[in-house]
BALORO-650889 format. One line per field, with one value per residue: residue number from 1; residue in one letter; x, y, z negated of N, C-alpha, C in turn. Coordinates in Angstrom, 2 decimals. Layout:
REM residues N
num [NUM, ...] $
residu [a, ...] $
nx [X, ...] $
ny [Y, ...] $
nz [Z, ...] $
cax [X, ...] $
cay [Y, ...] $
caz [Z, ...] $
cx [X, ...] $
cy [Y, ...] $
cz [Z, ...] $
This chain:
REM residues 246
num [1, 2, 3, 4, 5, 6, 7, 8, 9, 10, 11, 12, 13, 14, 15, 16, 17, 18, 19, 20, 21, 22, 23, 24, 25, 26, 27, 28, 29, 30, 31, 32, 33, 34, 35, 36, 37, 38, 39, 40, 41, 42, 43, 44, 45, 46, 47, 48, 49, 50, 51, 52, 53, 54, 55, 56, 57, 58, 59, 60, 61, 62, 63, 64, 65, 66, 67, 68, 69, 70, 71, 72, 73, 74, 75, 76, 77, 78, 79, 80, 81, 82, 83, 84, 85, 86, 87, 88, 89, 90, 91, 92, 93, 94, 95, 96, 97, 98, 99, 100, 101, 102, 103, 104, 105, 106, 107, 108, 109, 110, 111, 112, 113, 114, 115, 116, 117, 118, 119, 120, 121, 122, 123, 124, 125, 126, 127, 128, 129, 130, 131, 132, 133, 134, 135, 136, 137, 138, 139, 140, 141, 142, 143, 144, 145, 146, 147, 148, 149, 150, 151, 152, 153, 154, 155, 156, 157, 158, 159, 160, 161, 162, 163, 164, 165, 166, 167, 168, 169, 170, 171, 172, 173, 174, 175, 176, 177, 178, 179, 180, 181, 182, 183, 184, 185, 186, 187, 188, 189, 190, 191, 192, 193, 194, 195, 196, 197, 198, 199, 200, 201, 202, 203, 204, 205, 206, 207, 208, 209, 210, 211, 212, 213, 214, 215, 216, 217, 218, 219, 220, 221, 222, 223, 224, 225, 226, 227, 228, 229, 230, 231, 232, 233, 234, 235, 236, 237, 238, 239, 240, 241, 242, 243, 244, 245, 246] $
residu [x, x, x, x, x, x, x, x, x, x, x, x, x, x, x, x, x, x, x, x, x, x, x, x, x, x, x, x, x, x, x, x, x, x, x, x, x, x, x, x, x, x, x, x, x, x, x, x, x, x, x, x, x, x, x, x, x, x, x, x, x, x, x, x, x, x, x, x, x, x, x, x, x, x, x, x, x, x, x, x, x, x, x, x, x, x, x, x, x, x, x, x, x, x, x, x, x, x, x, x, x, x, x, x, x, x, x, x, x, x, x, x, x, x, x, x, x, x, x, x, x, x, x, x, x, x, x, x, x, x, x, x, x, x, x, x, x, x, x, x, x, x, x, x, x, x, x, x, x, x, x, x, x, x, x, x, x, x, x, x, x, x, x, x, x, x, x, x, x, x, x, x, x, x, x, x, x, x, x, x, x, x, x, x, x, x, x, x, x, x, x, x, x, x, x, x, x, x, x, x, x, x, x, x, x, x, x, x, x, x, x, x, x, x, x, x, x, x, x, x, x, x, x, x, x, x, x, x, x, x, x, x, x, x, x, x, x, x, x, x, x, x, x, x, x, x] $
nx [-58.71, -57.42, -55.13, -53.96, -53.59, -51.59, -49.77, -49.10, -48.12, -46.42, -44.47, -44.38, -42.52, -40.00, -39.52, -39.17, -37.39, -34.84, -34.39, -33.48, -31.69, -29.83, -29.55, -28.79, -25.58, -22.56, -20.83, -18.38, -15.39, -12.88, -10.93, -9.39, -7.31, -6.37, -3.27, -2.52, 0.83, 1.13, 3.42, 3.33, 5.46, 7.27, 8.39, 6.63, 4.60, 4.83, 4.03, 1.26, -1.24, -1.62, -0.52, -2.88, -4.71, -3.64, -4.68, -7.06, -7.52, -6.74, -7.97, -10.81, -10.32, -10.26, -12.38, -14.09, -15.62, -14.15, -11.11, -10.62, -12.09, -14.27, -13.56, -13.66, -12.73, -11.20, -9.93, -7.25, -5.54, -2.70, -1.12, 2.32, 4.40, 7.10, 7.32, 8.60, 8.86, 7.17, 4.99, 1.63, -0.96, -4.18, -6.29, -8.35, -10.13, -10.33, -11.75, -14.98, -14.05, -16.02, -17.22, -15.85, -14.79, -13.35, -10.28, -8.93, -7.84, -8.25, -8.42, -5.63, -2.36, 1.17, 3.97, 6.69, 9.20, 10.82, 10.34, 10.19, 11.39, 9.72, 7.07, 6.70, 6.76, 4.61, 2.64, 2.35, 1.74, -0.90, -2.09, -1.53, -3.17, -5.71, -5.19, -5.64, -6.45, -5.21, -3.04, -1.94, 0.95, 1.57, 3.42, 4.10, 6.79, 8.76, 11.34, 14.55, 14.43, 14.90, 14.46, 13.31, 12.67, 11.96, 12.32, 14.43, 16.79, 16.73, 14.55, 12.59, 12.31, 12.38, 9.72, 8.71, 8.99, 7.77, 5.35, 5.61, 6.53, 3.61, 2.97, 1.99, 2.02, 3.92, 4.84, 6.67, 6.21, 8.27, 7.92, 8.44, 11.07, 14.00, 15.79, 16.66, 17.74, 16.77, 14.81, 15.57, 16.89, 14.95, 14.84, 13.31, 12.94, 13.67, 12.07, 9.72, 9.60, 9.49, 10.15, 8.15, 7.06, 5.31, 2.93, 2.21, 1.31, -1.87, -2.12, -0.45, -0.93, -3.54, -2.99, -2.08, -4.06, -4.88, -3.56, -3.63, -6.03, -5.72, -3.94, -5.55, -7.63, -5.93, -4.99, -2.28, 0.15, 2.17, 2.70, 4.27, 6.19, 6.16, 8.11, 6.45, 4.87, 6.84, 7.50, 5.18, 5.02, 7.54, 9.65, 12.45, 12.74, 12.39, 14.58, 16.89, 16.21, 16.83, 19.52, 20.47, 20.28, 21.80] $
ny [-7.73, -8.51, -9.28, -6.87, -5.66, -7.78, -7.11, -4.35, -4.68, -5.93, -4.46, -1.96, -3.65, -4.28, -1.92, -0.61, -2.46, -2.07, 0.74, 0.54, -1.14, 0.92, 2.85, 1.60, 0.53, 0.11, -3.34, -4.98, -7.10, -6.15, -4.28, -1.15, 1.95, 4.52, 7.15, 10.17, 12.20, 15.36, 17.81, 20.75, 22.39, 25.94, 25.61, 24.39, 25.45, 26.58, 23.80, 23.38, 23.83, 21.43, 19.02, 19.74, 18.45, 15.63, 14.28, 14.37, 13.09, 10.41, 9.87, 9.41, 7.51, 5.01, 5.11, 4.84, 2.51, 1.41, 0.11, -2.30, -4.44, -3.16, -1.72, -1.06, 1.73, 4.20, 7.68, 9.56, 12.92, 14.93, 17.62, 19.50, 21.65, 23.68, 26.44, 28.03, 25.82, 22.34, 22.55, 20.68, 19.49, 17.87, 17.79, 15.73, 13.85, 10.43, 9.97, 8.32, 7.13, 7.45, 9.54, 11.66, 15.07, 17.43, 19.01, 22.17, 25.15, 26.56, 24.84, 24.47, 26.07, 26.51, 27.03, 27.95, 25.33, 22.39, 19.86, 16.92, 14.70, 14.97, 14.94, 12.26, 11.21, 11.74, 11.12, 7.90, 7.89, 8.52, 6.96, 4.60, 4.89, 5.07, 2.41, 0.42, -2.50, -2.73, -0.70, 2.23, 4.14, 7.54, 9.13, 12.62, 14.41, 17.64, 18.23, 17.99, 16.99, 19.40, 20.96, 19.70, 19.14, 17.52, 14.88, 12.70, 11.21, 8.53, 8.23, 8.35, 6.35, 4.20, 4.92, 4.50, 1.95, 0.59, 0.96, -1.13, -3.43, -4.01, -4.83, -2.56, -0.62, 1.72, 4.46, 6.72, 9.86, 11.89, 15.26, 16.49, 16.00, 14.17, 13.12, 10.33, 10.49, 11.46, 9.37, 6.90, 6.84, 6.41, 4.14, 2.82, 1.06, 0.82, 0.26, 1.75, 4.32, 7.25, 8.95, 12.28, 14.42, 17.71, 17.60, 14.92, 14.34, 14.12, 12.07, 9.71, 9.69, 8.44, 5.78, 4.93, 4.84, 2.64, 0.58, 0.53, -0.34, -3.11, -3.90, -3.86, -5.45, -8.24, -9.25, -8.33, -8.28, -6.45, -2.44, -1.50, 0.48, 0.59, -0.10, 1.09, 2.47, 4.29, 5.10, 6.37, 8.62, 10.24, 10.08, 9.86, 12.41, 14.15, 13.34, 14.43, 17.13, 17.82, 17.18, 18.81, 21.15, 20.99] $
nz [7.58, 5.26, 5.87, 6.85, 4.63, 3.02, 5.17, 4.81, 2.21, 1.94, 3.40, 1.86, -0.66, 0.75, 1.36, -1.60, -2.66, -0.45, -1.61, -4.28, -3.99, -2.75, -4.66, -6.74, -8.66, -7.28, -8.32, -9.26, -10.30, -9.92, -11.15, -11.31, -13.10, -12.43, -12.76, -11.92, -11.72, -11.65, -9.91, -10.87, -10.65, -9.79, -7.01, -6.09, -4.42, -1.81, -0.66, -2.17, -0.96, 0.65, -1.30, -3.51, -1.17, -0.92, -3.39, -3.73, -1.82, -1.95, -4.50, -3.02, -1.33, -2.89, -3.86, -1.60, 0.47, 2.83, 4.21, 2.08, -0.19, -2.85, -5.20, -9.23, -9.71, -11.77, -12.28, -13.66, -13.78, -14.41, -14.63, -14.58, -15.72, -16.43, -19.40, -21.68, -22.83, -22.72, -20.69, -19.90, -18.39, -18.75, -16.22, -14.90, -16.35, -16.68, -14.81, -12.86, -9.63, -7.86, -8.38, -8.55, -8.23, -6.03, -6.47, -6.91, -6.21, -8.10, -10.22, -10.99, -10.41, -8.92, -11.31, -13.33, -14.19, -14.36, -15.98, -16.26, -17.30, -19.96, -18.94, -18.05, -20.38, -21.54, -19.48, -19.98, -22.04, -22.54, -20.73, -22.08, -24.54, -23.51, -22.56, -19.79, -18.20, -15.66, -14.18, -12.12, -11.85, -10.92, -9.75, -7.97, -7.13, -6.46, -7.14, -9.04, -12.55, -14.63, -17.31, -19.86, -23.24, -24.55, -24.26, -22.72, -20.84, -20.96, -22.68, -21.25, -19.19, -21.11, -22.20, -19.38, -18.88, -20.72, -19.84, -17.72, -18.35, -19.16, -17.26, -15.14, -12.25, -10.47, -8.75, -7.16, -5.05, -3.56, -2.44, 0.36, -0.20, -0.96, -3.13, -5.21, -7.91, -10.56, -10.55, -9.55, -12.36, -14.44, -13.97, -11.54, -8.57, -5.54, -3.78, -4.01, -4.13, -2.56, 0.53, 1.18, 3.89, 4.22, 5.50, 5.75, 3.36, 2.60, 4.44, 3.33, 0.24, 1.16, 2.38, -0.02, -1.57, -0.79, -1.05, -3.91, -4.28, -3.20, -5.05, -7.60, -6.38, -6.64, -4.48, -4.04, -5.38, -6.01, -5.87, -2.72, -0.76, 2.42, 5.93, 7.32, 6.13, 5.41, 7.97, 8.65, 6.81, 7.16, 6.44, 7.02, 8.60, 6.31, 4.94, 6.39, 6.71, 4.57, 3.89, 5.43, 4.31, 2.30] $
cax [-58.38, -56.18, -53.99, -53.54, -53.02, -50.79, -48.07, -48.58, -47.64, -44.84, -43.57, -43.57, -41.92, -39.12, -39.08, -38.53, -35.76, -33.80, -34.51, -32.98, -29.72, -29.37, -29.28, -28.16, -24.22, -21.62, -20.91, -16.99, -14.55, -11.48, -11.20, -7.87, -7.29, -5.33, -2.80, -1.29, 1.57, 1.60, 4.30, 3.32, 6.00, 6.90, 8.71, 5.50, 4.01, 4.38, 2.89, 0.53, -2.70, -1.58, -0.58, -4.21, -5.73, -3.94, -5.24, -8.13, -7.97, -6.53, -9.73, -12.00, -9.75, -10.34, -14.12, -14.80, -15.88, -13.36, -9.78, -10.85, -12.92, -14.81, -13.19, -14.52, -11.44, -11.29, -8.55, -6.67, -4.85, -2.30, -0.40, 3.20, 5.61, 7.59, 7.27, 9.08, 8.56, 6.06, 3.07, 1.16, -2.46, -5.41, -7.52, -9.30, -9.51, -10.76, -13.01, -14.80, -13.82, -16.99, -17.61, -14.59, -14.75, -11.91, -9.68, -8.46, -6.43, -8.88, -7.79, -4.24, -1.35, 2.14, 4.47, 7.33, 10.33, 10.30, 10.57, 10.08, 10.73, 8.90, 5.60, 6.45, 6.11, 3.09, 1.46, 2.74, 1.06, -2.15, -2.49, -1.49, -4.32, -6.79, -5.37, -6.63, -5.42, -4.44, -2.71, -1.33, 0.84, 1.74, 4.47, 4.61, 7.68, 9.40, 12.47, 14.84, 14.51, 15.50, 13.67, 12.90, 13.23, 11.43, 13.02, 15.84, 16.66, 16.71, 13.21, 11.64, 12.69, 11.63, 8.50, 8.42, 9.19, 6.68, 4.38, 6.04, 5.98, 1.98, 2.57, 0.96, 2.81, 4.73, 5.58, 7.20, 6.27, 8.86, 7.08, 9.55, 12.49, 14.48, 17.16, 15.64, 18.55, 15.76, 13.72, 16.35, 17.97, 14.46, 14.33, 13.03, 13.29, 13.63, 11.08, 8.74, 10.33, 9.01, 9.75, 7.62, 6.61, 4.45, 1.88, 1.84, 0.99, -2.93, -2.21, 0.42, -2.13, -4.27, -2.65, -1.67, -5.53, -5.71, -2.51, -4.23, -6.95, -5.46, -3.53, -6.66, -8.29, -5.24, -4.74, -1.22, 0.80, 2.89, 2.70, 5.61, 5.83, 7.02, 8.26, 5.14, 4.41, 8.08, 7.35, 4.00, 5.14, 7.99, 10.74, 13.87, 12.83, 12.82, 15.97, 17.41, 16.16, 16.91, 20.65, 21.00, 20.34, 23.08] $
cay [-6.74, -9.13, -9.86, -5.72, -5.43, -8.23, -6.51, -3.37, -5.08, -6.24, -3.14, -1.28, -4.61, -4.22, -0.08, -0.60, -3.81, -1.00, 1.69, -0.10, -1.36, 2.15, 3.23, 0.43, 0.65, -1.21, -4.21, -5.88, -7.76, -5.60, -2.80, -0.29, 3.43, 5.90, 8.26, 10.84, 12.92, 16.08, 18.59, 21.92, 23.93, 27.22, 25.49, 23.59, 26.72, 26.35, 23.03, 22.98, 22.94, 19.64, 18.10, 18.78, 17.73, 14.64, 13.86, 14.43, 11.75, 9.39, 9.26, 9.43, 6.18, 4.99, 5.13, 3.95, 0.56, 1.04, -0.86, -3.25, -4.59, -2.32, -1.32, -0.10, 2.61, 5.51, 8.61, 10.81, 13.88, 15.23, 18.94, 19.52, 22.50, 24.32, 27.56, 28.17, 24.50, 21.61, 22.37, 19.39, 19.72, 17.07, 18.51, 15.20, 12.80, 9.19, 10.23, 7.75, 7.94, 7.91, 10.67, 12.69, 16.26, 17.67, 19.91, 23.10, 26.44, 27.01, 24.09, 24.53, 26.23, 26.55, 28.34, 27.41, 24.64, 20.86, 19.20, 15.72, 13.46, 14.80, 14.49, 11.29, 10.67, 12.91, 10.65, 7.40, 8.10, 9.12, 5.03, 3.66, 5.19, 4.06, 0.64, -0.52, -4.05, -2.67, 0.67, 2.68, 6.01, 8.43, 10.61, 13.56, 15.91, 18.26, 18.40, 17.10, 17.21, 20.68, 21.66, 18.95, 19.33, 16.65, 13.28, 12.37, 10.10, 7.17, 8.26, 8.65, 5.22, 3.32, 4.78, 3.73, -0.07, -0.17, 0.44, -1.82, -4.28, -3.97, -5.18, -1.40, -0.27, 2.70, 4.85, 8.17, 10.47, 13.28, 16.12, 17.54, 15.82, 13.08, 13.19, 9.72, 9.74, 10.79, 8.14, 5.67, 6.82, 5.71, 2.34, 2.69, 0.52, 2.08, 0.27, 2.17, 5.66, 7.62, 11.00, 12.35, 15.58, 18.12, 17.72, 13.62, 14.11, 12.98, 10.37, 9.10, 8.94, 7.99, 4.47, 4.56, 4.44, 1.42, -0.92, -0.01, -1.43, -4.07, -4.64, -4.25, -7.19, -9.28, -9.29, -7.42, -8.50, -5.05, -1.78, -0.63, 1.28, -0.37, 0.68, 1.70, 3.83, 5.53, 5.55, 7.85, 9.80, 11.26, 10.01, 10.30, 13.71, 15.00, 13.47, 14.91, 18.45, 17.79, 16.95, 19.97, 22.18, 20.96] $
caz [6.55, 4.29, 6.79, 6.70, 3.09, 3.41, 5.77, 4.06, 0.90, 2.43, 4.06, 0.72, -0.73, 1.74, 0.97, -2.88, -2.41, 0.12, -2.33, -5.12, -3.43, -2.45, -5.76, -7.25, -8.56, -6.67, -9.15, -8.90, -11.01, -9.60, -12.08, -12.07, -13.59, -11.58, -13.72, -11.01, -12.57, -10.43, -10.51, -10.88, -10.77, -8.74, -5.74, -4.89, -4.07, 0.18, -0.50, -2.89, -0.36, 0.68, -2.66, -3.93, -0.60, -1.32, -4.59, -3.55, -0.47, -2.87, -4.88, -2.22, -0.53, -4.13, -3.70, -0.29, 0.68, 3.78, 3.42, 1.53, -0.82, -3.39, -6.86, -10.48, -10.22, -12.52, -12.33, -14.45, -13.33, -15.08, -13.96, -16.00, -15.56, -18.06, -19.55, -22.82, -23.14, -21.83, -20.24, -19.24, -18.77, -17.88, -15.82, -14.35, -17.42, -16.53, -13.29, -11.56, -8.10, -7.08, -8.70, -8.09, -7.87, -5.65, -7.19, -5.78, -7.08, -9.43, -11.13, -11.64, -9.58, -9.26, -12.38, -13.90, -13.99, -13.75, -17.18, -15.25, -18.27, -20.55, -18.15, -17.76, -21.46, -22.02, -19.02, -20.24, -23.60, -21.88, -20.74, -23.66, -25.02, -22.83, -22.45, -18.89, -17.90, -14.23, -13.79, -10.85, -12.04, -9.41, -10.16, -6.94, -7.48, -5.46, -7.32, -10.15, -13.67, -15.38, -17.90, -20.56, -24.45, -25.62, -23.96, -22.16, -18.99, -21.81, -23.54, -19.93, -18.90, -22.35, -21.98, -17.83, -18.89, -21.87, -18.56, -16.86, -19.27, -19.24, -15.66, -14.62, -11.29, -10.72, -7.40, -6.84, -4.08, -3.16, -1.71, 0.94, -1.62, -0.85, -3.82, -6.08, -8.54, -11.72, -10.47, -9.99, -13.06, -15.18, -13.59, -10.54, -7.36, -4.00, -2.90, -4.78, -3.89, -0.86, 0.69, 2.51, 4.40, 3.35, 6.95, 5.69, 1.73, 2.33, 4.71, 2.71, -0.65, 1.37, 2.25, -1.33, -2.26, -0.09, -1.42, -5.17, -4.11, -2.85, -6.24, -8.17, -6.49, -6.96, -3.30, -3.91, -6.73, -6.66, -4.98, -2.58, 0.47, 3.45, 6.91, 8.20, 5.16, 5.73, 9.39, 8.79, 5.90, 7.92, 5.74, 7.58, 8.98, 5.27, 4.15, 7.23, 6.09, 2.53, 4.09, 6.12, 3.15, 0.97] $
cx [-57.34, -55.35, -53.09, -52.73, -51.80, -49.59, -48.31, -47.94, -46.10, -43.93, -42.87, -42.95, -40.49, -38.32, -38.62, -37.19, -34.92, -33.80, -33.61, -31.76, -29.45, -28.69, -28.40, -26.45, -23.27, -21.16, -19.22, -16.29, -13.53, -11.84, -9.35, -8.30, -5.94, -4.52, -1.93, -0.89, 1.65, 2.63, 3.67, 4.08, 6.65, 7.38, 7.41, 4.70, 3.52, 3.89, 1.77, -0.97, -2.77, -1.05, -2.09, -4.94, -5.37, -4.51, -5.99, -8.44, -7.61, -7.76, -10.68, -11.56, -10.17, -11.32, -14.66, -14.98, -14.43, -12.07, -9.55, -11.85, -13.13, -14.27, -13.93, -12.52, -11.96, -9.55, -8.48, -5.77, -4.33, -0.96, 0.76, 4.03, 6.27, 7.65, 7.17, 8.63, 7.34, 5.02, 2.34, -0.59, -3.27, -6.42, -8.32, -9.40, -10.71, -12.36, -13.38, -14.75, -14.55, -17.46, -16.91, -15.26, -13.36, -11.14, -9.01, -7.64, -7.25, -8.60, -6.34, -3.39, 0.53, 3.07, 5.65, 8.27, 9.63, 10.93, 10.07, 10.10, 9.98, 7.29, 5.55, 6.20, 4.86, 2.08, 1.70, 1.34, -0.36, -2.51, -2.27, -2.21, -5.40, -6.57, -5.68, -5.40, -4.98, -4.26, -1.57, -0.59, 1.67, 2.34, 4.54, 5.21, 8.53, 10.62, 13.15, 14.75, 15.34, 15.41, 13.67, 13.52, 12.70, 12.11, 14.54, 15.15, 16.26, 15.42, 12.32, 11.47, 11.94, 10.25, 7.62, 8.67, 8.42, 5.50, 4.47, 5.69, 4.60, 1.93, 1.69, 2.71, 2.89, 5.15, 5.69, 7.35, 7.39, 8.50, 8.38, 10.73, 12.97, 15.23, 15.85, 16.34, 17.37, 14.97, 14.58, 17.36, 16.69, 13.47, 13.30, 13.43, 13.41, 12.63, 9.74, 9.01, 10.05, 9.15, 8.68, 6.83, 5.32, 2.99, 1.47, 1.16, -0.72, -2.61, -1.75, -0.31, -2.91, -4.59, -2.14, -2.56, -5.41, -4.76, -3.14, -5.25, -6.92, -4.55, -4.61, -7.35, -7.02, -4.79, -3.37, -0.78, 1.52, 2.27, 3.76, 5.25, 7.19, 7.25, 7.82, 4.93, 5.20, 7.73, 6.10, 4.35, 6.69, 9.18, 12.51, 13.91, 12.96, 14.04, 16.84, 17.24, 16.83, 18.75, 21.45, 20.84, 21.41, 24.35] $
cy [-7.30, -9.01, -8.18, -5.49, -6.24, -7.81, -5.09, -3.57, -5.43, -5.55, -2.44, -2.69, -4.50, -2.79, -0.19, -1.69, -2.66, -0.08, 1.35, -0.48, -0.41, 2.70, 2.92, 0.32, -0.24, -1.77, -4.72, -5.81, -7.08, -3.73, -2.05, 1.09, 3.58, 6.65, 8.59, 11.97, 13.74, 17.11, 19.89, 23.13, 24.59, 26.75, 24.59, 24.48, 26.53, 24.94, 22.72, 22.72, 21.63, 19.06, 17.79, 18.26, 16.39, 13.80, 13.41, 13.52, 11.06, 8.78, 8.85, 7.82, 5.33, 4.57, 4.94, 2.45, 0.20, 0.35, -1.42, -3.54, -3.44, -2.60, -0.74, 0.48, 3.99, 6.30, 9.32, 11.67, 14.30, 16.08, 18.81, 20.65, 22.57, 25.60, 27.82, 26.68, 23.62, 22.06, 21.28, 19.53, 18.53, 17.41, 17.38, 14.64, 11.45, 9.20, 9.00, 7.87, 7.97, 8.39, 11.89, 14.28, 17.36, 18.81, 21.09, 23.80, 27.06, 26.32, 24.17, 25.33, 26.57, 27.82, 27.57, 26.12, 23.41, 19.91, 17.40, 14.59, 13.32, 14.86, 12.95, 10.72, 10.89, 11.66, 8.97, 7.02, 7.93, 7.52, 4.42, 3.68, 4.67, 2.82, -0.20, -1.76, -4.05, -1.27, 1.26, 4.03, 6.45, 9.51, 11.23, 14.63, 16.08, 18.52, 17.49, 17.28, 18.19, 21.54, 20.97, 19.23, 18.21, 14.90, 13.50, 11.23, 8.77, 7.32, 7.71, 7.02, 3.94, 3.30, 3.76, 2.19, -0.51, -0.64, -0.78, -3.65, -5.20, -4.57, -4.05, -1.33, 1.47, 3.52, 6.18, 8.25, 11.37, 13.91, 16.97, 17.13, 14.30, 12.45, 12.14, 9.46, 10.01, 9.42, 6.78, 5.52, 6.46, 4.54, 2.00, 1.85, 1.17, 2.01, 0.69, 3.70, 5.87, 8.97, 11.35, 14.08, 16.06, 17.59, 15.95, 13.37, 13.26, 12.06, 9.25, 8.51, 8.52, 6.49, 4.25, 3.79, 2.70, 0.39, -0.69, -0.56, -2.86, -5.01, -5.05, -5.67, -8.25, -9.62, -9.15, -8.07, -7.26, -4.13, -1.19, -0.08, 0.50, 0.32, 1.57, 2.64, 4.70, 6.09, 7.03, 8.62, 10.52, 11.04, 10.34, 11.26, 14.81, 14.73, 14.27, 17.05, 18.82, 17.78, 18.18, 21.68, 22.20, 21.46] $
cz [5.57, 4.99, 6.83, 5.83, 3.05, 4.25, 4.95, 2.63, 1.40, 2.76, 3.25, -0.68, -0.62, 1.51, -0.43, -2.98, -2.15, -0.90, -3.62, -4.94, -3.12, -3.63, -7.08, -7.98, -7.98, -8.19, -8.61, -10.35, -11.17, -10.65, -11.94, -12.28, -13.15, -12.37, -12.42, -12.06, -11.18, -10.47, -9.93, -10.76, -9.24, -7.43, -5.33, -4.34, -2.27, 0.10, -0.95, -2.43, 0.03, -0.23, -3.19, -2.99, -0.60, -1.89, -4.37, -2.91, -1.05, -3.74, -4.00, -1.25, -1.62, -4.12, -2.61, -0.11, 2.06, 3.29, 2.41, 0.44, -2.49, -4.62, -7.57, -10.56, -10.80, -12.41, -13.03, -13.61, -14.30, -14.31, -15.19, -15.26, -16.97, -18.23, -21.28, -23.55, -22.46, -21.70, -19.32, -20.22, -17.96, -17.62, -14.82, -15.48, -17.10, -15.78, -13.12, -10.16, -7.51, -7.27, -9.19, -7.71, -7.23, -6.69, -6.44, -6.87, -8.23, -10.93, -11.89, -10.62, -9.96, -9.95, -12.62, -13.52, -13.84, -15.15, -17.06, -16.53, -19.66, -20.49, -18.49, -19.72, -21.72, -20.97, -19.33, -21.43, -23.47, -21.86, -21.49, -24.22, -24.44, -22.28, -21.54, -18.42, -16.67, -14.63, -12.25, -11.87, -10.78, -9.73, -8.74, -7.81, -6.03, -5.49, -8.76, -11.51, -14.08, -16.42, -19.57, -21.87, -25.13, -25.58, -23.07, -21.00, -20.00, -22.31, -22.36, -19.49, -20.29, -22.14, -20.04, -18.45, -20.12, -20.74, -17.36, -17.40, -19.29, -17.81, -14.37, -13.60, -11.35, -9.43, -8.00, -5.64, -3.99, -2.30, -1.29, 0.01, -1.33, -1.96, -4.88, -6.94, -9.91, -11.69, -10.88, -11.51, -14.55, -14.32, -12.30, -9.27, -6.30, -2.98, -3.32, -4.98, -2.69, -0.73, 1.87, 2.99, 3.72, 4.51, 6.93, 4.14, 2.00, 2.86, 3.90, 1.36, -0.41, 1.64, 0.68, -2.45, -2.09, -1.05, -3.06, -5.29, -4.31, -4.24, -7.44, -8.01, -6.45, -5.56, -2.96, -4.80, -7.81, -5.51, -4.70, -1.09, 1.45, 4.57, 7.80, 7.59, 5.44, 7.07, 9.41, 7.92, 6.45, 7.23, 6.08, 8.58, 7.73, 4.87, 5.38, 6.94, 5.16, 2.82, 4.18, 5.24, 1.94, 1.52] $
C-alpha cells in the first residue's frame, strides 16, 4: 500500500511540474519592440489583404519558438495617410507578440495620400517615448512621398538617425514599388530596401520576424535583406513591372 501511495504521489508530482511549465512564461534576456509604419493610403487598396496578413505573420514569427531562439518582443502598429492633413493612427500599441491579435479591415483601411515623412516622424516619436534598448521599425509603402506638411526630406532623416544613433535598425518594404529614392533620400542603405510582390508580403515579414530575432539575441548585429530574401520576395519581377509602367 505505501509503495502505491508512493507512485501516486509521484504521478501527481510529475502532473503539477508539467502543469506549471505549461503555464509558466517563457523567461529570456533578448528583449526588442517592433514599430511597423504601414501605409494606408488609397493605392494599397488591391493589396491591402496581404499587407495585414503580413503584419500579422510578423508577430506571430515574433512569438514562436521556431527560427530561433525565444524573445520578450513587443509591437506597435502604426496606419498614416493624409486627408486634409496627417492621419496617423495606433491601432496596436506595445502588443506582446504573444498576445497579438491579428488585425483585419475592421481595423483600418485604405483612404487618402502618402504623407511618408511625416509618419516617419509621428513613428519615430512613438520610440523615443518608450525608450527600448533594441528596436526594429518597419516602414511598408506603396508609393512616394506626396502629401506631407509637417516635415521635410531633412526632418524625416534627422529623426531616422536619432534612431539610428540609438543603434535601433531600420528597413523599408515596397509593396509592389521599387522606386527607393525617399528612402535613400532619408539615409537609407540599399541593403535595407526591399521590393517585393504583393503574393510574397507574409513570407517576406515573415523572414523579417526571424533576422529580428536574430538581432535581438545579439546573434545579428544589423538587419538587411540578402539575396535569398530578394530571391523570395520577387524583387526583380516588381522592378520589372514598376519599369514597364513608366
Amino acid at each position: 500500500m505505501k509503495h502505491i501511495q508512493t507512485a501516486i504521489a509521484s504521478v501527481l508530482a510529475a502532473a503539477t511540474a508539467a502543469t506549471a511549465t505549461a503555464e509558466a512564461p517563457r523567461t529570456t534576456d533578448a528583449s526588442i519592440h517592433s514599430y511597423i509604419l504601414l501605409d494606408r493610403t488609397g493605392s494599397m487598396s488591391s493589396m491591402w489583404a496581404e499587407a495585414l496578413s503580413s503584419v500579422n505573420a510578423y508577430a506571430a514569427g515574433l512569438a514562436s519558438l521556431e527560427g530561433g531562439p525565444a524573445v520578450d518582443a513587443d509591437v506597435t502598429l502604426a496606419v498614416f495617410d493624409a486627408q486634409e492633413g496627417l492621419q496617423f493612427d495606433v491601432i496596436r500599441d506595445n502588443v506582446d507578440a504573444t498576445k497579438w491579435r491579428n488585425v483585419t479591415d475592421a481595423d483600418a483601411s485604405p483612404r487618402g495620400m502618402t504623407p511618408l515623412y511625416d509618419a516617419i516622424g509621428r513613428i519615430v516619436s512613438v520610440a523615443e517615448t518608450d525608450r527600448p534598448n533594441k528596436a526594429v521599425l518597419v516602414i511598408m509603402t506603396d508609393g512616394l512621398e506626396n502629401a506631407s506638411r509637417e516635415l521635410t526630406r531633412e526632418g524625416a532623416k534627422a529623426a531616422l538617425d536619432r534612431a539610428r544613433e540609438k543603434g535601433w535598425e531600420i528597413v523599408f518594404l515596397g509593396a509592389e514599388f521599387s522606386n527607393f529614392d525617399d528612402a535613400e533620400g532619408v539615409g537609407q542603405t540599399s541593403s535595407r530596401n526591399m521590393a517585393v510582390s504583393k503574393e510574397q508580403l507574409t513570407e517576406s515579414m515573415g523572414r523579417l520576424a526571424d533576422k529580428s530575432k536574430a538581432y535581438a539575441n545579439g546573434q545579428e548585429a544589423t538587419i538587411e535583406w540578402d539575396a535569398e530574401d530578394r530571391a523570395v520576395a520577387q524583387e526583380e519581377q516588381v522592378k520589372q513591372r514598376n519599369n514597364s509602367q513608366r
